[in-house]
C-alpha positions as CSV (number, residue, x, y, z in Angstrom):
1,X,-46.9,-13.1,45.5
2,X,-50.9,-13.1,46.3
3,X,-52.5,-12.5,42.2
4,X,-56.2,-11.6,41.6
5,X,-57.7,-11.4,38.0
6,X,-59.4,-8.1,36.8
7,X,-62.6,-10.1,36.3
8,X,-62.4,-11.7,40.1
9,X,-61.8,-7.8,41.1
10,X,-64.9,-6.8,39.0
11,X,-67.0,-9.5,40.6
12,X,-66.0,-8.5,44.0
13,X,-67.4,-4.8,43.5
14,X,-70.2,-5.7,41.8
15,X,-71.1,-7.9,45.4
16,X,-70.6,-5.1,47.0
17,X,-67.4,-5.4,48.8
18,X,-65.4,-2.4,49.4
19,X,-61.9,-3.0,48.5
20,X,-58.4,-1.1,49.0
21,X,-57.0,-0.5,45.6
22,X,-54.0,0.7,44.8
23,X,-53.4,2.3,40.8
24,X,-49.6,2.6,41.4
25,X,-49.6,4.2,37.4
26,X,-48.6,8.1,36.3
27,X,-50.8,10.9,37.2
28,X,-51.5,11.3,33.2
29,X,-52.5,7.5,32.9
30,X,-55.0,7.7,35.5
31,X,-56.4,10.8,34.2
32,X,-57.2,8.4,31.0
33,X,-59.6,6.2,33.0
34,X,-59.1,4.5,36.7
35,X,-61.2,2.2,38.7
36,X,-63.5,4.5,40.5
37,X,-62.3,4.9,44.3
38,X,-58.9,3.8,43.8
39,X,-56.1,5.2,46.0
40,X,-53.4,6.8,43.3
41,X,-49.7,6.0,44.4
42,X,-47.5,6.7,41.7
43,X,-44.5,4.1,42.1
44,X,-41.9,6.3,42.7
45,X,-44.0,7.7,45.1
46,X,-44.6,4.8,46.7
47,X,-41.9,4.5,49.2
48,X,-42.1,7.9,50.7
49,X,-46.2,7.2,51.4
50,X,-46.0,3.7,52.6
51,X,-46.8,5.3,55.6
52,X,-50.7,6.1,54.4
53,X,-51.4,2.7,54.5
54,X,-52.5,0.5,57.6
55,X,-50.5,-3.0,57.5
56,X,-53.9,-4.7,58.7
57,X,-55.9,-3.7,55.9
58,X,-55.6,-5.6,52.1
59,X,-54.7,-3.9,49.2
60,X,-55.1,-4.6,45.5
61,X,-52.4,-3.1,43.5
62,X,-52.7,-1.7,39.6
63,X,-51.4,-0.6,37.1
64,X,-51.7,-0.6,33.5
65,X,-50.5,-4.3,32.8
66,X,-49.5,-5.8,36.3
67,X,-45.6,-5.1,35.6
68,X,-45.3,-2.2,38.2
69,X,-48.3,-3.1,40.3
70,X,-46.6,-6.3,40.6
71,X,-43.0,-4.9,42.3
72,X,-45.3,-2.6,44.1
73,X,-46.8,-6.0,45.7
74,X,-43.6,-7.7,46.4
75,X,-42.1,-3.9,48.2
76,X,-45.2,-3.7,50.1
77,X,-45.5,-7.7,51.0
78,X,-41.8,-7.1,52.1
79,X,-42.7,-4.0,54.5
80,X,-45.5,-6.5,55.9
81,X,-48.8,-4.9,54.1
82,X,-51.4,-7.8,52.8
83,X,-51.1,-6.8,49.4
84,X,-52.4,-8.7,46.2
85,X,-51.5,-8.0,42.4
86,X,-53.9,-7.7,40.3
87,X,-52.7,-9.3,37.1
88,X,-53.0,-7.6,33.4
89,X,-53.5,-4.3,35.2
90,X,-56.2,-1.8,33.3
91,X,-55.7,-3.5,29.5
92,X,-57.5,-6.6,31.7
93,X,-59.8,-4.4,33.2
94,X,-63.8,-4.7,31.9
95,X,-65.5,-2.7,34.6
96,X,-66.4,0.8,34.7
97,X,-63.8,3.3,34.9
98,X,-64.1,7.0,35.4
């Protein structure tokens, strides 16, 4: 399984890169704080909207400690999307949040 650090992620947006992320947590733990222009999934949820997502696009997959986000990356990598966990989810998570 492809891993990222919430500080490599950080960087990333701060140079401007537009990434594909995915906060696979509950609808109330987003609505605590999220990574501005994330794409919300729940995980349960997951399965049934697979079909959203483009298999030739990356995605960076959250949650709030990289436990879920993490089996969300291994059922996506499985399905064939280029997906990459990024590990310690939102408690690892420095940058802004809205």
């Amino acid at each position: 399984m492809k891993e990222i650090t919430a500080k490599e992620v950080e960087q990333k947006i701060a140079n401007g890169e537009v990434l594909k992320i995915i906060d696979v947590r509950e609808v109330d733990e987003v609505a605590a704080g999220k990574i501005p222009s994330i794409i919300h999934i729940p995980l349960g949820l997951l399965e049934f909207r697979m079909n959203e997502l483009s298999k030739t696009e990356p995605y960076i997959m959250v949650c709030r400690s990289g436990g879920r986000s993490g089996r969300a990356t291994q059922f996506l990598a499985d399905q064939g999307f280029d997906v990459t966990n990024m590990t310690g989810g939102m408690l690892a998570w420095e940058g802004k949040v809205r």
